[in-house]
N, CA, C and O of each residue as an XYZ file, in Angstrom:
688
protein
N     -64.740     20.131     65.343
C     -64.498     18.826     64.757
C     -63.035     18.425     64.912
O     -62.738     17.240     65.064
N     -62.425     19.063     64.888
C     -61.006     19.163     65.032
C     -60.713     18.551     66.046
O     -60.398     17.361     66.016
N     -60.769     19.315     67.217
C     -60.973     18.493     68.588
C     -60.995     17.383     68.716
O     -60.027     16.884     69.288
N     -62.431     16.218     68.105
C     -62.659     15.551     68.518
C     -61.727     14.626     67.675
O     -61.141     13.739     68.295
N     -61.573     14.707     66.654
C     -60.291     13.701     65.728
C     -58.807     13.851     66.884
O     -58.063     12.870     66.882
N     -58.458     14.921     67.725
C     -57.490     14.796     68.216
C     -57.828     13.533     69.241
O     -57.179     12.499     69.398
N     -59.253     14.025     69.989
C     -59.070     12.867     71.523
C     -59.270     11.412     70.230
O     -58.541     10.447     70.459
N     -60.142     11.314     69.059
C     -59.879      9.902     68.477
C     -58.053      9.485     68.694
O     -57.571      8.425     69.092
N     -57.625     10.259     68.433
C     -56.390      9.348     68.199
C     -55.327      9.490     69.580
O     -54.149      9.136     69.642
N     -56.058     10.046     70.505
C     -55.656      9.502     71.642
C     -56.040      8.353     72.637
O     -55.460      7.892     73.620
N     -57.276      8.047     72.001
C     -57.919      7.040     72.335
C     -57.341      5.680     71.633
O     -57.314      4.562     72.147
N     -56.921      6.023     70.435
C     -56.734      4.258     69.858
C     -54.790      4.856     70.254
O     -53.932      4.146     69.730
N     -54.345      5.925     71.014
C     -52.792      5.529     70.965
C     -53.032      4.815     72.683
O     -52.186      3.955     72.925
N     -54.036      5.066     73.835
C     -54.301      4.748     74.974
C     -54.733      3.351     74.816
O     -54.324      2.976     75.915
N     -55.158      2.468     74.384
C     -56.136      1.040     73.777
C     -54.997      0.271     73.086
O     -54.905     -0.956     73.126
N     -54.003      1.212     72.350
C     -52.547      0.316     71.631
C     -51.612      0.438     73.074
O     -50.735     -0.384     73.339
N     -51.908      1.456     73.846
C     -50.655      1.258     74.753
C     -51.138      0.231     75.776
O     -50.313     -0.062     76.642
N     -52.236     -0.317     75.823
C     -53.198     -1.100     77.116
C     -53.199     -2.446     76.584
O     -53.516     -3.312     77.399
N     -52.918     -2.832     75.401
C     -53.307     -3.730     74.736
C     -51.729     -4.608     74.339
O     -51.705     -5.674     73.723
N     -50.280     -3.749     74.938
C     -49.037     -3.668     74.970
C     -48.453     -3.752     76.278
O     -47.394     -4.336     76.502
N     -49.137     -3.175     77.127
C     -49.015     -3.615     78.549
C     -49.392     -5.206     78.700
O     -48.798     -6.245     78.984
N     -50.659     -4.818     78.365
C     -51.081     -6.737     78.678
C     -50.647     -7.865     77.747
O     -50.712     -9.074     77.968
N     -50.079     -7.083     76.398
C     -49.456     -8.470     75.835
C     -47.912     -9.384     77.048
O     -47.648    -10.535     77.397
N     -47.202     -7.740     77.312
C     -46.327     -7.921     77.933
C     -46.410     -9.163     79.367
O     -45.783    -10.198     79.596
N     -47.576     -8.378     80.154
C     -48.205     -9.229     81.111
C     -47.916    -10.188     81.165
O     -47.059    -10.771     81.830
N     -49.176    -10.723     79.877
C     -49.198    -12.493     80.285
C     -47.946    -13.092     79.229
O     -47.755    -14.294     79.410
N     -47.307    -12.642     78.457
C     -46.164    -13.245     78.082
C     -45.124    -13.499     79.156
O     -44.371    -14.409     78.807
N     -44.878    -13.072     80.169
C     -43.927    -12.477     81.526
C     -44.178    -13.708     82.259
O     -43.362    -14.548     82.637
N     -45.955    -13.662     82.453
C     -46.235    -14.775     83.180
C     -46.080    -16.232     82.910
O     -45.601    -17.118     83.618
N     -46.692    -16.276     81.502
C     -46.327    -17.570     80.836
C     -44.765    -17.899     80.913
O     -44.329    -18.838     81.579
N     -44.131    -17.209     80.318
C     -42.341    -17.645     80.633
C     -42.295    -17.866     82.458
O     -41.561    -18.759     82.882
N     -42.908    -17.224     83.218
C     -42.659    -17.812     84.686
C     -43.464    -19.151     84.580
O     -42.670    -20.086     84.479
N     -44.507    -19.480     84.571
C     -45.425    -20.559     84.809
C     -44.447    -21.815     83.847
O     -44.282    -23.001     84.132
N     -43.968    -21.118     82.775
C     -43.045    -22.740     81.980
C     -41.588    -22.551     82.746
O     -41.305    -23.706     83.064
N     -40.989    -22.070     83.003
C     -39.927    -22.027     84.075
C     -39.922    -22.743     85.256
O     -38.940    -23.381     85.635
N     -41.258    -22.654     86.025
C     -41.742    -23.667     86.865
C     -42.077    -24.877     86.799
O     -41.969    -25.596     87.793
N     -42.526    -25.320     85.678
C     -43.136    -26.314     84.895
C     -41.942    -27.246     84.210
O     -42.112    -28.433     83.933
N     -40.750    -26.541     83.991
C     -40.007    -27.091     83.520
C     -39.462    -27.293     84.424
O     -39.485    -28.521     84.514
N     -38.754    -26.771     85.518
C     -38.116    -27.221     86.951
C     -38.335    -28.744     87.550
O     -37.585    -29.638     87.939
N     -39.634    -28.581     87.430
C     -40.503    -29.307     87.955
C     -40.270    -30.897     87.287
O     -39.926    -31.939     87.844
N     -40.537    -30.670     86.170
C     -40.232    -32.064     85.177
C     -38.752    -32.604     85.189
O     -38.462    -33.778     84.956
N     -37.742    -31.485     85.525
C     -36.373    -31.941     85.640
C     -36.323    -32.761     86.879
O     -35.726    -33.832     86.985
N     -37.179    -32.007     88.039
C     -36.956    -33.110     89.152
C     -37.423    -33.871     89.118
O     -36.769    -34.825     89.538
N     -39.159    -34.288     88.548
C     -39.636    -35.703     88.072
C     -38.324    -36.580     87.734
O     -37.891    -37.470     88.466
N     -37.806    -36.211     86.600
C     -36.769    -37.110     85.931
C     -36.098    -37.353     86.726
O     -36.058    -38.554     86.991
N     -35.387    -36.621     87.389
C     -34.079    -37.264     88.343
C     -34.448    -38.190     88.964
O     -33.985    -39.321     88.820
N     -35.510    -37.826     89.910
C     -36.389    -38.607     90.570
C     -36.379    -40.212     89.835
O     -35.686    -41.215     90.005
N     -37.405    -39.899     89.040
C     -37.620    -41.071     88.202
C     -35.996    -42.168     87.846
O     -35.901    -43.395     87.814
N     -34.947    -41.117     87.634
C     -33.279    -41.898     87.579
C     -32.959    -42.499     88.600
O     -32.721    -43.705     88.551
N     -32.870    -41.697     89.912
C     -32.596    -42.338     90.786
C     -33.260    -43.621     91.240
O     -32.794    -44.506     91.958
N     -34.289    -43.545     90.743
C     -34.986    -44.645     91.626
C     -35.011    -45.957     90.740
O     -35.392    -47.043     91.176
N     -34.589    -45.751     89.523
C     -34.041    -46.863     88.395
C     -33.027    -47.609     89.438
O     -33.089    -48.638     90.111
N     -31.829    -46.323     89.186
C     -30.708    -47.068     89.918
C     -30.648    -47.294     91.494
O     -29.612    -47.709     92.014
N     -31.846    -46.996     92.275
C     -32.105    -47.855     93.587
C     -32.693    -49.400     93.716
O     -32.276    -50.342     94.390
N     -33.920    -49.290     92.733
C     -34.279    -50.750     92.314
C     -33.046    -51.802     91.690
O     -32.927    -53.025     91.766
N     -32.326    -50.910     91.143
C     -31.449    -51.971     90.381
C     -30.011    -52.497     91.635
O     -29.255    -53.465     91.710
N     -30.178    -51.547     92.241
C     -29.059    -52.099     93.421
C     -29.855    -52.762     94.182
O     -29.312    -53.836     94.441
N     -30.867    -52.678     94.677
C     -31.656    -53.627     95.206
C     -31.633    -55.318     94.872
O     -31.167    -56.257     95.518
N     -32.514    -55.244     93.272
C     -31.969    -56.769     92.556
C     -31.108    -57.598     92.679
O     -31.066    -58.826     92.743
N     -29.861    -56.141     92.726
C     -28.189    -56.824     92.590
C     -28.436    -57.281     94.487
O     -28.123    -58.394     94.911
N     -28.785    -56.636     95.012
C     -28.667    -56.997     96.818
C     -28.918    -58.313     96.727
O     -28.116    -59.221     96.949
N     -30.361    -58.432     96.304
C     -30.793    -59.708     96.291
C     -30.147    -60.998     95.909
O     -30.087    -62.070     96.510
N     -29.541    -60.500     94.409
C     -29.242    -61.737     93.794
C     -27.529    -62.269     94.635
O     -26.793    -63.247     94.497
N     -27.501    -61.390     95.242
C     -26.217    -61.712     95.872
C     -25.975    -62.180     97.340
O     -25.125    -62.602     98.125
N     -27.253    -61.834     97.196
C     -27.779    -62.635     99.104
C     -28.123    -64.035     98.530
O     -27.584    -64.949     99.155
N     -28.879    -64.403     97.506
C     -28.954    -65.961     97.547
C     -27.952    -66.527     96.677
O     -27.884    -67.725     96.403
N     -27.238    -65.698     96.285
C     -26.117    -65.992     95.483
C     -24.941    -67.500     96.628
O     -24.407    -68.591     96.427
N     -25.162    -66.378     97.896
C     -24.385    -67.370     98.845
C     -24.626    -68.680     99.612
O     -23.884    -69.413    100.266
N     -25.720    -68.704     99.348
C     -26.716    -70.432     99.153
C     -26.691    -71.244     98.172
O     -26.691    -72.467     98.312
N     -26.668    -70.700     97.177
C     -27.349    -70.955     95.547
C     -26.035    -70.869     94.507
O     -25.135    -70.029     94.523
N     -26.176    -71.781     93.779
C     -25.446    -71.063     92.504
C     -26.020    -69.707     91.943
O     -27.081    -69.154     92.232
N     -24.993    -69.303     91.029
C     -24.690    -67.573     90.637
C     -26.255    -67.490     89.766
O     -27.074    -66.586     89.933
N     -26.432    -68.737     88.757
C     -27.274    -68.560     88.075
C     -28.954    -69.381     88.681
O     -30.001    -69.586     88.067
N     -28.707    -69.562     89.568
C     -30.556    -70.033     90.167
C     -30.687    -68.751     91.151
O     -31.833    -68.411     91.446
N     -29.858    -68.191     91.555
C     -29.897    -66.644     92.418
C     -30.423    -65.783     90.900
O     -31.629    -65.771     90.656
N     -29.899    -65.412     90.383
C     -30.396    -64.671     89.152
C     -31.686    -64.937     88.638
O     -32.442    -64.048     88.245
N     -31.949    -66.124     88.632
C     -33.356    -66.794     87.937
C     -34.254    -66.342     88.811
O     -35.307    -65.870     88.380
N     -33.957    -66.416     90.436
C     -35.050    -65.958     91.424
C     -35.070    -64.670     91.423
O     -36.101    -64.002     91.499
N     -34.232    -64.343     91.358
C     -34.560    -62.358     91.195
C     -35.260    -62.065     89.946
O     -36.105    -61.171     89.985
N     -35.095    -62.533     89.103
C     -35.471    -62.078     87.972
C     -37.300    -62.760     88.138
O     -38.327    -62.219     87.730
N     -37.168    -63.930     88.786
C     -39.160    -64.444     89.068
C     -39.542    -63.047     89.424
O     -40.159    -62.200     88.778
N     -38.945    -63.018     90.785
C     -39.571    -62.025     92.228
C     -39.783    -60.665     91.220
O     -40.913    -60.263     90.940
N     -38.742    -60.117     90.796
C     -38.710    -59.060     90.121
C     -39.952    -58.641     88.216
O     -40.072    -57.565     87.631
N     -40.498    -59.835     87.909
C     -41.300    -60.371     87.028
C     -42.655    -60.303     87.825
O     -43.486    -59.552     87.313
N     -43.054    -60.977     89.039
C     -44.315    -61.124     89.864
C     -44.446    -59.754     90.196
O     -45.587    -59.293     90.146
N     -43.423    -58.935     90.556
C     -43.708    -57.620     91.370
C     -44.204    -56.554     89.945
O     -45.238    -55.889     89.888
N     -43.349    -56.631     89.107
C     -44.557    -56.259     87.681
C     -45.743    -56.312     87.567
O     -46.553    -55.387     87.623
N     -45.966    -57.744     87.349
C     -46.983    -58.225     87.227
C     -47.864    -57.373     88.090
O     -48.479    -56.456     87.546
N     -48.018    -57.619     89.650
C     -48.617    -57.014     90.160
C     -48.950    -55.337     90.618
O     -49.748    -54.957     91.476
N     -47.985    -54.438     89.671
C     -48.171    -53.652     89.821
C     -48.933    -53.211     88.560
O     -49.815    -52.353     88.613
N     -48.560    -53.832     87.417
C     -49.289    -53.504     86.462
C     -50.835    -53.715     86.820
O     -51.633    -52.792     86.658
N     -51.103    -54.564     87.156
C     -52.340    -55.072     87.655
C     -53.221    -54.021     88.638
O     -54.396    -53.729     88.864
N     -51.720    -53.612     89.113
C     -52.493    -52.010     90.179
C     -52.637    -51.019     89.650
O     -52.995    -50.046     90.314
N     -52.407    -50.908     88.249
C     -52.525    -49.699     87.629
C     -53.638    -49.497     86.706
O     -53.989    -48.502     86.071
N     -54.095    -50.647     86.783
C     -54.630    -50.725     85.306
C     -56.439    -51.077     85.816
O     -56.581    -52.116     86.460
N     -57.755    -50.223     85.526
C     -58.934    -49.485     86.368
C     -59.254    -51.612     86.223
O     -58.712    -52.546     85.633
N     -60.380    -51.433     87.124
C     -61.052    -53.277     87.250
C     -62.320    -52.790     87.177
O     -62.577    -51.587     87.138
N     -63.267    -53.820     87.153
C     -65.049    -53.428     86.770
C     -65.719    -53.272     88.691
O     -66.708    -52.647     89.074
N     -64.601    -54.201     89.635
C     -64.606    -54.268     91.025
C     -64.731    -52.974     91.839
O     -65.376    -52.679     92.845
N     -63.565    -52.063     90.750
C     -63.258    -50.786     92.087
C     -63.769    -49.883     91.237
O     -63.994    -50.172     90.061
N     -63.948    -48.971     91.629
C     -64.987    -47.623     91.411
C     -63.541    -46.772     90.763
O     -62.406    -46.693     91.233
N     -64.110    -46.221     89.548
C     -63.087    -44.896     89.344
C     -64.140    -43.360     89.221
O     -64.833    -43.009     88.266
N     -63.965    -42.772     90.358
C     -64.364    -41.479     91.023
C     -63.284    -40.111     90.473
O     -63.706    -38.955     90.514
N     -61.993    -40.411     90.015
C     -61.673    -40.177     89.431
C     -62.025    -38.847     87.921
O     -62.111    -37.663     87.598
N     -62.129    -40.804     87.335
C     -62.266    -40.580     85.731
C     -63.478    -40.550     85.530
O     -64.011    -40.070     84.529
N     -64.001    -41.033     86.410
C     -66.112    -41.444     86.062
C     -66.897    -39.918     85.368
O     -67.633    -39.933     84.382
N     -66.663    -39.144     85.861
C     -66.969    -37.545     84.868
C     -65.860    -37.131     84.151
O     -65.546    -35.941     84.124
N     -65.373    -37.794     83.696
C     -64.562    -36.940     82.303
C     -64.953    -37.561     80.715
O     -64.838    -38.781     80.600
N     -65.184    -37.164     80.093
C     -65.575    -38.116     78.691
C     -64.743    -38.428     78.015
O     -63.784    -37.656     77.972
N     -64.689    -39.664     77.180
C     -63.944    -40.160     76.680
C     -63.863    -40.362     75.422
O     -64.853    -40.720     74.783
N     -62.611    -40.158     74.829
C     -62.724    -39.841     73.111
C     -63.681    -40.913     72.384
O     -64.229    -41.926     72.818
N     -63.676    -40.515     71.553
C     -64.624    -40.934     70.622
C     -63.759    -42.517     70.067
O     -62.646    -42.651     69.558
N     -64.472    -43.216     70.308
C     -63.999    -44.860     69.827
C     -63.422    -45.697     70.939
O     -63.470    -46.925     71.012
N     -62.517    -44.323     72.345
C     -62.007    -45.285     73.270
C     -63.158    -45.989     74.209
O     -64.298    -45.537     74.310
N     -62.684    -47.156     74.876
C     -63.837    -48.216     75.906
C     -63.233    -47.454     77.092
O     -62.109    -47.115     77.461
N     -64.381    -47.353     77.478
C     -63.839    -47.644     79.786
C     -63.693    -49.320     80.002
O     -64.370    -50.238     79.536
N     -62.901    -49.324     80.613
C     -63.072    -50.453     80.904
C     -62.605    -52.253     80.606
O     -62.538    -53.255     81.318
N     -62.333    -51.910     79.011
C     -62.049    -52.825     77.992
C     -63.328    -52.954     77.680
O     -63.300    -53.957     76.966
N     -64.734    -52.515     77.752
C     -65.054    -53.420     76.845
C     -65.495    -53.224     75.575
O     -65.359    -52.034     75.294
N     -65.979    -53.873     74.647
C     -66.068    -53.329     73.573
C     -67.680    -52.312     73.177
O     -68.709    -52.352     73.851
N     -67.471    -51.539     72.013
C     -68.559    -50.638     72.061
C     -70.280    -51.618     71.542
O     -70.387    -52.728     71.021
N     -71.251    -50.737     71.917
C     -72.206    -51.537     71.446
C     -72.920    -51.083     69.696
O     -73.855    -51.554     69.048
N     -72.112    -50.171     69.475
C     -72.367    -49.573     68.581
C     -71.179    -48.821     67.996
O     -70.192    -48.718     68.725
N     -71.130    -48.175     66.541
C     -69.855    -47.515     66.049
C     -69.995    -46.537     66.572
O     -71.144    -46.106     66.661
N     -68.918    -45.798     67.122
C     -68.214    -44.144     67.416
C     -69.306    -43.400     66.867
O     -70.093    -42.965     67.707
N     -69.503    -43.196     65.904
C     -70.475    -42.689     64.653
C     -71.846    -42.853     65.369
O     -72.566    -41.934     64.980
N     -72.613    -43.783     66.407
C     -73.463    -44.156     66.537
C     -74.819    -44.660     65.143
O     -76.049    -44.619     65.175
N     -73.902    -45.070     64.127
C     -74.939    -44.955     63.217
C     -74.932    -46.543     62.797
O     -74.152    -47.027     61.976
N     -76.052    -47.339     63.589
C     -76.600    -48.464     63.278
C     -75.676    -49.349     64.411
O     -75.050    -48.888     65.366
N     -75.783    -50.558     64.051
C     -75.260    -51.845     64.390
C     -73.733    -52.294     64.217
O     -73.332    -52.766     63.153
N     -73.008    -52.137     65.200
C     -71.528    -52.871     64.977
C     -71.027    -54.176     63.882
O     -69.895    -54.446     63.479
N     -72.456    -54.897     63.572
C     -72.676    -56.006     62.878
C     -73.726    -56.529     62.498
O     -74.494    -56.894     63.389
N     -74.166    -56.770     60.932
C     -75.132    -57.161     60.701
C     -75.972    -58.463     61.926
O     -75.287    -59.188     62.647
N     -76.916    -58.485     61.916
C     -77.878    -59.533     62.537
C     -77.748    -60.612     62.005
O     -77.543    -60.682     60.793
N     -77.854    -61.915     62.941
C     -77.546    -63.392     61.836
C     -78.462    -63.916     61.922
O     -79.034    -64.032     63.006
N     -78.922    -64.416     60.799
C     -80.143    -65.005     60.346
C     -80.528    -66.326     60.906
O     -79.577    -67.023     61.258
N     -81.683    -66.804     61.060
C     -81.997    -67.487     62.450
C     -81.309    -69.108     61.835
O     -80.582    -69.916     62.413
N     -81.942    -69.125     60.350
C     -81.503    -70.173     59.917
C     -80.401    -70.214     59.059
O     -79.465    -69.434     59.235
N     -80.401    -71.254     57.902
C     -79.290    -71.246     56.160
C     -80.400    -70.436     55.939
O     -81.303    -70.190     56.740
N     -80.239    -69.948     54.529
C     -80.608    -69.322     53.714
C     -81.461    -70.090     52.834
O     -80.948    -71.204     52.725
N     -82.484    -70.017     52.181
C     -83.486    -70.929     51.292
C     -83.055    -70.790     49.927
O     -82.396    -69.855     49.472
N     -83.359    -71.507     49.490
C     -83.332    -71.695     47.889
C     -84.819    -71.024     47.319
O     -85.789    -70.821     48.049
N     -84.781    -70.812     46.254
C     -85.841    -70.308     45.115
C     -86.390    -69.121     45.879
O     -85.773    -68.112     46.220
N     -87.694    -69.434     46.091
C     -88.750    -67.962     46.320
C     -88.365    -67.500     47.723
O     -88.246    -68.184     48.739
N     -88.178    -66.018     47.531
C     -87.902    -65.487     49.314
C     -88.676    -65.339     49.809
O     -89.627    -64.584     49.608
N     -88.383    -66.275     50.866
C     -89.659    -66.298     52.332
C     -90.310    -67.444     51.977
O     -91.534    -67.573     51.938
N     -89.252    -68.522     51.640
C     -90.205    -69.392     51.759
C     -89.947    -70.444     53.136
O     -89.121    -70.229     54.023
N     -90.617    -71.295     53.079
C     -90.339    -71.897     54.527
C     -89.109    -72.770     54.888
O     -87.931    -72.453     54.723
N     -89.649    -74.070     55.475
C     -87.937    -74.271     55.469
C     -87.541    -75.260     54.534
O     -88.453    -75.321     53.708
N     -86.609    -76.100     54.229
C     -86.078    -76.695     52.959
C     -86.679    -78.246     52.946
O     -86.075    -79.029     52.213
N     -88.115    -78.893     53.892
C     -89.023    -79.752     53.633
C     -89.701    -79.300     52.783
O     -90.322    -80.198     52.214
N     -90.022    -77.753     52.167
C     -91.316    -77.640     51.654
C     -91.169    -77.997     50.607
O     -90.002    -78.278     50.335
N     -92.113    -78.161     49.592
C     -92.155    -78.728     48.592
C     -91.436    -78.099     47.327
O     -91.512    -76.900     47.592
N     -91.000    -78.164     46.513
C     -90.100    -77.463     45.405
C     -88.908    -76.998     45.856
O     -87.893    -76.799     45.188
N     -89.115    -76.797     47.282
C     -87.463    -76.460     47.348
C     -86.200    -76.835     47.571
O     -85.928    -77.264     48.693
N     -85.234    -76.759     46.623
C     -83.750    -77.428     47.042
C     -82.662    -76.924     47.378
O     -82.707    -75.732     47.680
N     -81.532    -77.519     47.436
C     -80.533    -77.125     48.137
C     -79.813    -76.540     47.589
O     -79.675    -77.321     46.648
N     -79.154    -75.718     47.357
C     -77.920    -74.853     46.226
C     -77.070    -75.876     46.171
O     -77.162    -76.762     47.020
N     -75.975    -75.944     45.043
C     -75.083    -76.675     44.759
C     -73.943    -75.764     44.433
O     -74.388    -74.803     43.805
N     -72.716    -75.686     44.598
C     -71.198    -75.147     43.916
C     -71.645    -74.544     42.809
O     -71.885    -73.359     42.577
N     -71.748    -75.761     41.985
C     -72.278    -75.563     40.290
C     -73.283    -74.419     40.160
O     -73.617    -73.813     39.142
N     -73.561    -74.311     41.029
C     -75.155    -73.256     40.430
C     -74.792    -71.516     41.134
O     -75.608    -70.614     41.320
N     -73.584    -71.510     41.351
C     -72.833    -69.849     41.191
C     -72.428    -69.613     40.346
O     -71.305    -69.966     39.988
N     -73.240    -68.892     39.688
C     -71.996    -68.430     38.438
C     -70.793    -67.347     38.615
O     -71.403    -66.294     38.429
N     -69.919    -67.120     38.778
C     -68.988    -65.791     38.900
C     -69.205    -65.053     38.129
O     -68.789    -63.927     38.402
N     -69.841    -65.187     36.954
C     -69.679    -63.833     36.408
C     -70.981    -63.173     35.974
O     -71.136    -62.748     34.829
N     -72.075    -63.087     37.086
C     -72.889    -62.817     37.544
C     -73.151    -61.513     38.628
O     -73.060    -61.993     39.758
N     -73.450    -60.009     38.712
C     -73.256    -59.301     39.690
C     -73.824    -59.534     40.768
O     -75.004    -59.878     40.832
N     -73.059    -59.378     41.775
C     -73.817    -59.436     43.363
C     -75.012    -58.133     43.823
O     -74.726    -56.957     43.600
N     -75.942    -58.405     44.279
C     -76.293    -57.308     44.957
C     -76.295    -57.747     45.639
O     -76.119    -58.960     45.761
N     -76.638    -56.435     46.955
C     -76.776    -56.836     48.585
C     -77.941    -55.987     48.335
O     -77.931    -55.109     47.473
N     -79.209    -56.313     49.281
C     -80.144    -55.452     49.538
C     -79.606    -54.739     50.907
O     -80.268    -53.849     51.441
């Protein structure tokens, strides 16, 4: 019996030393994989800087090429159109249409409440019932419910006067 209590506790010191190796592992790896990851995003950014300040010398190119035709300020006004339309239209390129296919995104699901598309849902997130009650075909009748429409005989029209406020509401 003896014996076998020794290999037990060589077994859980072999399983703590395996289980210490591999913490080591993927901690090693993870610090490489965010090292990379972070590299990576630094050059996005630069990227992304530089090209601020290329567009913006650009503008200035512009506004200074019609600057020499134009007064200082109708050169500015046109850069600033051109530079407004080219927005415009890129936003426009970014943003999915019902025209072009997204192959993409078309299999990925989408949170709970957001639209594809813009449009709106046909039902709540919740799926439970109707986005909005149903509207009733006609007004509403006076006296007995279900009765026909407000030619029939006995029935009249509600008046202001005949709410009382301090009366409880139900809703069925």
């Amino acid at each position: 019996m003896d014996r076998l209590d020794h290999l037990e506790h060589l077994d859980k010191q072999l399983v703590d030393e395996l289980a210490q190796v591999a913490r080591e592992t993927v901690r090693d790896e993870l610090r490489e994989q965010t090292r990379r990851q972070r590299r990576r995003a630094m050059l996005y950014a630069g990227s992304g800087a530089v090209a601020l300040y290329a567009g913006a010398a650009l503008a200035l190119a512009l506004g200074l090429g019609l600057a020499t035709g134009l007064p200082d300020w109708a050169a500015a006004l046109i850069t600033a159109a051109i530079l407004g339309v080219v927005a415009y239209v890129l936003r426009g390129a970014a943003r999915p249409s019902a025209s072009r296919s997204m192959p993409d995104h078309a299999a990925e699901p989408t949170a709970p409440g957001r639209t594809v598309g813009g449009s709106a849902p046909v039902a709540p997130p919740g799926g439970l019932g109707l986005p909005y009650p149903p509207m009733p075909a006609g007004p509403p009748e006076a006296g007995v419910p279900g009765a026909g429409t407000s030619d029939a005989p006995g029935a009249r029209q509600p008046r202001p006067d005949d709410i009382d406020p301090e009366q409880p509401h139900h809703r069925a």
